[in-house]
C-alpha positions in Angstrom: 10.7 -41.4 30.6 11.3 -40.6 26.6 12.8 -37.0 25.7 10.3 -34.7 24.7 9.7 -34.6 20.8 11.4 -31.6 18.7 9.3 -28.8 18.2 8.1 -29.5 14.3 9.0 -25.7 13.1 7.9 -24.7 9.4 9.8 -22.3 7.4 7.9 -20.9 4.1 10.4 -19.8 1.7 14.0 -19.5 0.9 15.0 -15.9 0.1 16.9 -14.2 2.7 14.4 -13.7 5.7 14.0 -18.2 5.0 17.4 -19.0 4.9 18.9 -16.6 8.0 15.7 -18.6 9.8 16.7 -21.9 8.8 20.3 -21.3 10.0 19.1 -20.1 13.3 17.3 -23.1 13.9 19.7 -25.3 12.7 21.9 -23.3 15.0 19.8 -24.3 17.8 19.5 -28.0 17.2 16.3 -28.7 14.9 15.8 -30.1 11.5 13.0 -27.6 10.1 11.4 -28.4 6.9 12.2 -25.5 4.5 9.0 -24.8 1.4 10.2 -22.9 -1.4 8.3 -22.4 -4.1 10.9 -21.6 -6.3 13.7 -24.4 -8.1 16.8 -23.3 -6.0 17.0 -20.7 -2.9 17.8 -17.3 -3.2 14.3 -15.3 -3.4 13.7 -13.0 -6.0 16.7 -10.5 -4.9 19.0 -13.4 -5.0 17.9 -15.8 -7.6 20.1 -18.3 -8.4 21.1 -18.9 -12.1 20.2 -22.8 -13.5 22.9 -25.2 -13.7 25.0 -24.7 -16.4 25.1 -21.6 -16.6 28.9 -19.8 -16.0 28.1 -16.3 -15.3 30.0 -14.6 -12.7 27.7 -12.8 -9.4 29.1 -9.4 -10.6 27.7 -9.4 -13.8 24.8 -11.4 -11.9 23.8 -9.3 -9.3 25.6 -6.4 -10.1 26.7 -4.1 -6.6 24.5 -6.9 -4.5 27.1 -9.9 -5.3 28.7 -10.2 -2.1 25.9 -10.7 -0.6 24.1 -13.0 -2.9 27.1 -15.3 -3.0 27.2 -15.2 1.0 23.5 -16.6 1.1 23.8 -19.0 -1.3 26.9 -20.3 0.3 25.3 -20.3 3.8 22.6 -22.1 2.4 24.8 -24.8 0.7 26.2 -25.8 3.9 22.5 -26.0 5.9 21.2 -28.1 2.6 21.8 -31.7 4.8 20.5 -30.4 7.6 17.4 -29.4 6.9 14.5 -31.0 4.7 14.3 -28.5 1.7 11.7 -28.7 -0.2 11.7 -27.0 -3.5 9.1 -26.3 -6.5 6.4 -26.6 -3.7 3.7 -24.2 -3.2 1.8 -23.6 -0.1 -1.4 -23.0 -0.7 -3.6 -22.9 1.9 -3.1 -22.6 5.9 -5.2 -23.9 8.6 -5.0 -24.2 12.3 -1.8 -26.0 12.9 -2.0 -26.7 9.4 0.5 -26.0 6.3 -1.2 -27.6 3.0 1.6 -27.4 0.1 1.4 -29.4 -3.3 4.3 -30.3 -5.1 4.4 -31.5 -8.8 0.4 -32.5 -8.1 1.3 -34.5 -4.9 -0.5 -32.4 -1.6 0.8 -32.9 1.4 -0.4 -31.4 4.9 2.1 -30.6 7.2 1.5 -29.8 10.9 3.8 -27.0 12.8 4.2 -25.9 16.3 5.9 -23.0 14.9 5.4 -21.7 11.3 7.3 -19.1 10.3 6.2 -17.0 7.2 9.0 -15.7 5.0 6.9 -14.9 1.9 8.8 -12.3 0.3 7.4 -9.6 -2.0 5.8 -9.2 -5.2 6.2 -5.7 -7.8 3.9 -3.0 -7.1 2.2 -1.8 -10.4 0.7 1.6 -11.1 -1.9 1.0 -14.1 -0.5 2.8 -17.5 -2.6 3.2 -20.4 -1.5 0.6 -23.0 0.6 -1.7 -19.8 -1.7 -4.2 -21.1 0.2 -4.5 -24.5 2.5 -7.4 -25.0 6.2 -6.1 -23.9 5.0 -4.9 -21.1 6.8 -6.6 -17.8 7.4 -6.1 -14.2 10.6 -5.4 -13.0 10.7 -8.9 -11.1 9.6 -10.3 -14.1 12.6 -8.1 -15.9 15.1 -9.8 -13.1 13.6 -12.9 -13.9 14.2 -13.3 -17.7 18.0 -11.9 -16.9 19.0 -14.2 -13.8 17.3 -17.3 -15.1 16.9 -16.9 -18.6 20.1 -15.2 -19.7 18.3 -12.5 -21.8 17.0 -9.7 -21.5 12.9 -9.2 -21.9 13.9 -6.2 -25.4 16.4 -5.3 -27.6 15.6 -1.7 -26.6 14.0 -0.6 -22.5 12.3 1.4 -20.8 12.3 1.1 -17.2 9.2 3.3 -15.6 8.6 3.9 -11.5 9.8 4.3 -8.7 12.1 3.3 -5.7 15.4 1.7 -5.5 14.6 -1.5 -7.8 13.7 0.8 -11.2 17.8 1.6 -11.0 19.1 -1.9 -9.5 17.3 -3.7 -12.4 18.3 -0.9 -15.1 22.3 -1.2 -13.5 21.9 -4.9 -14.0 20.9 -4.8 -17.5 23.1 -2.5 -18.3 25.9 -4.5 -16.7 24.5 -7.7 -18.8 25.4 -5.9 -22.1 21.2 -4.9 -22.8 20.6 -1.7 -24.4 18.7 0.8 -21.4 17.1 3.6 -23.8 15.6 5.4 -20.5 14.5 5.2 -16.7 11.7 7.2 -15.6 11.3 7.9 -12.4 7.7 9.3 -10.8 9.5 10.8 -8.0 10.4 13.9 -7.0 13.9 15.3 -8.2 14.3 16.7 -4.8 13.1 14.3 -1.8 12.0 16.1 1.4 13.9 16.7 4.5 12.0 14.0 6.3 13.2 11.5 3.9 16.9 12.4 4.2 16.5 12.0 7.6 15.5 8.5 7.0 17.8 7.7 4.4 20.7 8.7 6.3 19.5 5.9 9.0 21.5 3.7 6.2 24.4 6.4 4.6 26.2 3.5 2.7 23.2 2.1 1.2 22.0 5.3 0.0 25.6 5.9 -1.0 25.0 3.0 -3.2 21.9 4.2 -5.2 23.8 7.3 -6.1 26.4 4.8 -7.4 23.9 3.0 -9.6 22.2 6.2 -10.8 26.1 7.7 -12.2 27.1 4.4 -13.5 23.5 4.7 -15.6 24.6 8.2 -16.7 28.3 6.8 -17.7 26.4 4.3 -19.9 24.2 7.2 -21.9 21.0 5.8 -20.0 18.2 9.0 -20.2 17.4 9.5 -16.7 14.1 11.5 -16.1 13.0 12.3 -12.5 9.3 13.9 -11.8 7.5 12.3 -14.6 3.9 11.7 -14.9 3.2 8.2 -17.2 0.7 9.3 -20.7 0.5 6.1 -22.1 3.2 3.2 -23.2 2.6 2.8 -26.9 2.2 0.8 -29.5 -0.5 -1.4 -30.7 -2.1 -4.8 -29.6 -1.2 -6.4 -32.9 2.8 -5.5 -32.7 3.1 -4.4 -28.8 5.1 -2.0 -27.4 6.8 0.8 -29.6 7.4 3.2 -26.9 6.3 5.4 -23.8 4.9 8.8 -23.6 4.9 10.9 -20.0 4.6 14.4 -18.9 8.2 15.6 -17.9 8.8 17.5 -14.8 8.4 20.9 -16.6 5.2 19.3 -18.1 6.2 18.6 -21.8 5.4 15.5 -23.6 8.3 13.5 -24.2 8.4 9.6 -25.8 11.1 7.2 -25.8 11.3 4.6 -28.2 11.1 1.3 -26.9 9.9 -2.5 -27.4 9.9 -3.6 -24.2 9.1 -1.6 -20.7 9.7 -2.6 -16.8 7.2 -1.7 -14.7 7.3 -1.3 -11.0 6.4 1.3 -7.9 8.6 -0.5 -4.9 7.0 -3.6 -3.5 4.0 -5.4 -2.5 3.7 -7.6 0.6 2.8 -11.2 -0.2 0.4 -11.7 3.4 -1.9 -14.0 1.6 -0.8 -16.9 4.1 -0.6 -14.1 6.7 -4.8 -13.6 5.8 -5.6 -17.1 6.0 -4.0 -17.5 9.4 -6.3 -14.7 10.2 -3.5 -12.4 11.4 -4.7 -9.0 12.0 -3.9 -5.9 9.4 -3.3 -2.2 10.0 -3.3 0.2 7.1 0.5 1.6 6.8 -0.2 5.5 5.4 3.4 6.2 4.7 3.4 3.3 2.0 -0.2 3.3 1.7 -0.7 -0.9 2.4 -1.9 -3.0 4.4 -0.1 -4.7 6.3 0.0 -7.9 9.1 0.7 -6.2 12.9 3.4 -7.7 14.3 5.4 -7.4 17.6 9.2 -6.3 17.2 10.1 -10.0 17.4 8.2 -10.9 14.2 5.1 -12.4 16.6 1.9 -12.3 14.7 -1.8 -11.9 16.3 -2.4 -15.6 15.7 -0.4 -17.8 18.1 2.3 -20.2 16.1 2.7 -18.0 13.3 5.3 -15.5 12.8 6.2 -13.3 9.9 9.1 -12.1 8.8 10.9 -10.6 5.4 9.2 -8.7 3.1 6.4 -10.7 3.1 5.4 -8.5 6.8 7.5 -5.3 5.8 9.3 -4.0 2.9 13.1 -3.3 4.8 15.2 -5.3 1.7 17.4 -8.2 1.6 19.1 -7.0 4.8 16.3 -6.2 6.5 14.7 -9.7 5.9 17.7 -11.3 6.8 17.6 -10.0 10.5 14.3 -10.1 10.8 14.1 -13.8 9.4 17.0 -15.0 12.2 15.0 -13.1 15.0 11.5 -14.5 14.3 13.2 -17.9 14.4 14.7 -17.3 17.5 11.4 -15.6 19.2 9.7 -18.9 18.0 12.1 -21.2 19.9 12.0 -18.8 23.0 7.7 -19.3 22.9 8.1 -22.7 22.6 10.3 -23.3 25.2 12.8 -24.9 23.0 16.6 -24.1 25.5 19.2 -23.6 23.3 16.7 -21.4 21.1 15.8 -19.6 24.1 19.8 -19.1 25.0 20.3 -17.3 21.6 17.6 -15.1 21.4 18.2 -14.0 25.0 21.7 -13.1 24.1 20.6 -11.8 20.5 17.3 -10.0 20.5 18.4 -6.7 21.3 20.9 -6.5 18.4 18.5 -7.9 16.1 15.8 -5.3 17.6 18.2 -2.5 16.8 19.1 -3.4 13.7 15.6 -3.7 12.6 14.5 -0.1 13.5 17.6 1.2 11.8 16.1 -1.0 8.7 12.4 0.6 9.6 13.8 4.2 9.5 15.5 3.7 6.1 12.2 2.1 4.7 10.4 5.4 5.9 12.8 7.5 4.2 12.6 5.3 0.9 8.8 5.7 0.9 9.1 9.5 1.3 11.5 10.1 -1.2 10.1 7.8 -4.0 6.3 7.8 -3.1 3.6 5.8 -4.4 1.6 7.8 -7.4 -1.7 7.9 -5.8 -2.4 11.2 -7.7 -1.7 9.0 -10.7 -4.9 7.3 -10.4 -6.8 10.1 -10.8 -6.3 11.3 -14.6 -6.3 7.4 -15.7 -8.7 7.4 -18.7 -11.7 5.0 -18.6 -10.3 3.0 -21.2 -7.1 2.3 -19.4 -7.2 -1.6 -17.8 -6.6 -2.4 -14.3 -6.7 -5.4 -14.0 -4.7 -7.3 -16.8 -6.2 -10.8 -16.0 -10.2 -9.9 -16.2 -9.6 -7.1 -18.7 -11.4 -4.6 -16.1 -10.7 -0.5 -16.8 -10.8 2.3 -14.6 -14.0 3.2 -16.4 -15.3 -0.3 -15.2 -14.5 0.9 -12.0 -15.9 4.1 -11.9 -19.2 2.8 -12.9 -19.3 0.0 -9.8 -19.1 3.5 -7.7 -22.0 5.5 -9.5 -24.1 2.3 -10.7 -24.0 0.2 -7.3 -22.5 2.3 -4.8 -19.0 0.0 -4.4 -17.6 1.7 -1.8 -15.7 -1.0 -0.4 -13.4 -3.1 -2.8 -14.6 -6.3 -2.4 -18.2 -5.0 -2.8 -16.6 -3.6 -6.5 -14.5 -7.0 -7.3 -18.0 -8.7 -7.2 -19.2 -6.8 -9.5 -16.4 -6.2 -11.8 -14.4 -9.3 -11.4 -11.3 -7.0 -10.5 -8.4 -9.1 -8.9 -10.6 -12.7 -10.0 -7.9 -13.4 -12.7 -5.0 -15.5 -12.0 -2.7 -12.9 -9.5 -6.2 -12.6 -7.3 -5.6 -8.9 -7.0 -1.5 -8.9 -6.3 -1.1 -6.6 -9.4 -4.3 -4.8 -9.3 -5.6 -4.6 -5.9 -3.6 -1.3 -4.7 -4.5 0.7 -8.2 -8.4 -0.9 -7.8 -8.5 0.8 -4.3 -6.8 4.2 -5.2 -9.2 4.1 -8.3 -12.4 3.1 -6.0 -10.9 5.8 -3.0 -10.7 8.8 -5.4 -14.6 8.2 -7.1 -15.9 7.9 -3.5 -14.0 10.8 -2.1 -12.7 8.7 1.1 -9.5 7.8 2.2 -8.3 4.7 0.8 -8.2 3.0 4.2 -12.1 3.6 3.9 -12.5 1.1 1.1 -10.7 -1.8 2.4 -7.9 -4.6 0.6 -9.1 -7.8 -1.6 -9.6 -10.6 1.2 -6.9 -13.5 0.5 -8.6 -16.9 -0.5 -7.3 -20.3 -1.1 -5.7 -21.5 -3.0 -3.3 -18.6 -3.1 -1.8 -19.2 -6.7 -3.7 -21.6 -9.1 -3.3 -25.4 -8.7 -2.6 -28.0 -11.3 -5.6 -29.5 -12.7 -4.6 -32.7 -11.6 -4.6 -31.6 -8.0 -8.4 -31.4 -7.8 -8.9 -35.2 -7.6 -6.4 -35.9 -4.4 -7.8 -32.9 -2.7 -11.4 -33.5 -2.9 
């Protein structure tokens, strides 16, 4: 009688929750195939710098080094023993079924076990005038410093909220780039349930205070409490500033020619849609969300989700949660040594997780999404920065057609058609919808995922009819 076959197992992407999940199945015997969409592993939070370049991780990744260099390193040594498959996208999921393309090449790949490590994307609040050229996200701002070697101005302005508008600001600042302000919509004074949280993680929080004095040291303008007017400037020229409502409710501008935008993180649970995994709305961060077990188990059987790409718990978050969905996997499929070490692993990985889920909580308390934001946006101000649509756009779906529900209104406005297919626009299209229809913005619904989930080569169309 032959052995039985491996179990083919599928790991989709290489930030930190891919590469712990790789390890762990190494660990246990198999060869997975690894997608990454990007050129080297790393994720966003740990993007790796191209060849050639000689910058140290401390000037790199800032107070993160450590742990970047650990990842990349662990990762180095798995590289021969898994099949790592970079600058592919997947696209599209079916049953069984992972359909990537690679440099115009498609390939279909079945799985008895995929395990979703999709990472996040920036959350964006709409600003009058974001749509002016200078205008970037703070991934985007990460980007053009890790991989690029410059920074996206001569002069910034980081506007937000949560723990990324000071990690990217620290990291310019560290790079030599001139920070002329970070402007936070927060609070200055979180409430008690969000200490409660953040104290879940007292070293981690300990390090945000850290990056916030070494911003002061460096003459950064820190503003807490601050309500966005409009970044200005012209479409001609660009950005040649920002204007918000302080916390006492005066008008201040800062001079700028470049801004980084962001409001925490996004999800990415388009694969997670079309595996037709089941979504709860989250109120605390206000998204919704894939509904998973405490293993990383989604509702469809085979697929498992884990990172930020399920929930927003950070680098070390995802890293648990990425080796304990890869273990859970093995245990399901009946896979021994996998079964072995999640038996004797599970718990700790469990425990670590809701200590990760309680910091998150706290996080979202203390820097909160700006739904009230929405509100006062002017008619004029765009949404959506691919189809040009504006909260006045918006506002007339509701009165003129009776869009309640926001796939009813991206039909009739084209919001979230453009090329991010509502990852940028789709939260601030809801809140928008939500406050002209006077419901709760569970009531109006999230932008249904399609394939493919990023655009496709042209030349793709002819090997995939």
């Amino acid at each position: 009688m032959s052995a039985p076959s491996a179990p083919r197992v599928v790991v989709v992407g290489a930030g930190p929750a891919g590469v712990r999940a790789a390890q762990a199945l190494v660990e246990a015997g198999l060869r997975p195939v690894v997608i990454d969409e990007g050129r080297r592993d790393g994720g966003q939070i740990y993007r790796r710098q191209p060849e050639g370049f000689t910058r140290g991780y401390a000037k790199l990744y800032g107070s993160e080094a450590p742990k970047a260099e650990a990842l990349h390193r662990d990762f180095d040594a798995l590289r021969g023993k898994v099949d790592y498959r970079s600058e592919t996208l997947a696209w599209n999921l079916t049953p069984g079924e992972l359909h990537t393309v690679r440099a115009g090449e498609p390939q279909v790949l079945p799985f008895d076990a995929l395990l979703v490590c999709s990472g996040a994307t920036d959350r964006l609040a709409p600003v009058n005038g974001w749509h002016r050229a200078g205008c970037y996200s703070l991934g985007a701002a990460q980007i053009a410093l890790k991989a690029q070697a410059c920074a996206i101005g001569s002069k910034v302005v980081f506007l937000g909220s949560g723990p990324l508008l000071y990690l990217v600001a620290a990291q310019y600042v560290q790079a030599g780039a001139q920070v002329a302000a970070v402007l936070d919509t927060a609070p200055a004074r979180p409430p008690l349930a969000a200490l409660a949280g953040l104290l879940a993680r007292p070293r981690l929080a300990l390090r945000g205070l850290q990056l916030i004095r070494q911003l002061r040291r460096a003459g950064v303008a820190l503003r807490k409490g601050v309500r966005p007017l409009e970044i200005l400037g012209s479409d001609e020229h660009g950005v040649a500033g920002v204007s918000v409502f302080d916390a006492h409710g005066d008008v201040q501008r800062f001079d700028c020619d470049a801004v980084g935008l962001g409001w925490h993180l996004r999800a990415e649970t388009q694969l997670a849609d079309l595996a037709r995994c089941e979504f709860a709305f989250e109120p605390t961060s206000r998204q919704w969300l894939p509904r998973l077990d405490e293993d990383g188990r989604s509702s469809t059987p085979g697929v498992y989700l884990a990172g930020d790409g399920a929930r927003i718990l950070g680098a070390d978050g995802a890293e648990a949660a990425g080796r304990l969905a890869a273990l859970a996997a093995l245990s399901d499929l009946g896979h021994a040594p996998g079964r072995a070490l999640y038996q004797s692993q599970h718990a700790d990985l469990r425990r670590t997780l809701a200590t990760m889920d309680r910091f998150r909580r706290g996080l979202a308390l203390a820097f909160p999404w700006p739904q009230a934001q929405f509100a006062g946006l002017p008619d004029q101000a765009v949404v959506c920065r691919c189809e040009a649509v504006t909260a006045g756009e918006l506002r007339r779906c509701v009165d003129q057609t009776g869009s309640r529900e926001v796939n009813r209104a991206k039909a009739f406005s084209r919001v979230g058609m453009g090329r991010c297919q509502g990852r940028y626009c789709g939260h601030a299209a809801a809140e928008i919808i939500a406050h002209a229809c006077r419901l709760p913005v569970e009531d109006v619904g999230r932008l249904r995922a399609q394939a493919p989930v990023k655009p496709l080569p042209m030349d793709t169309r002819e090997v995939l009819s």
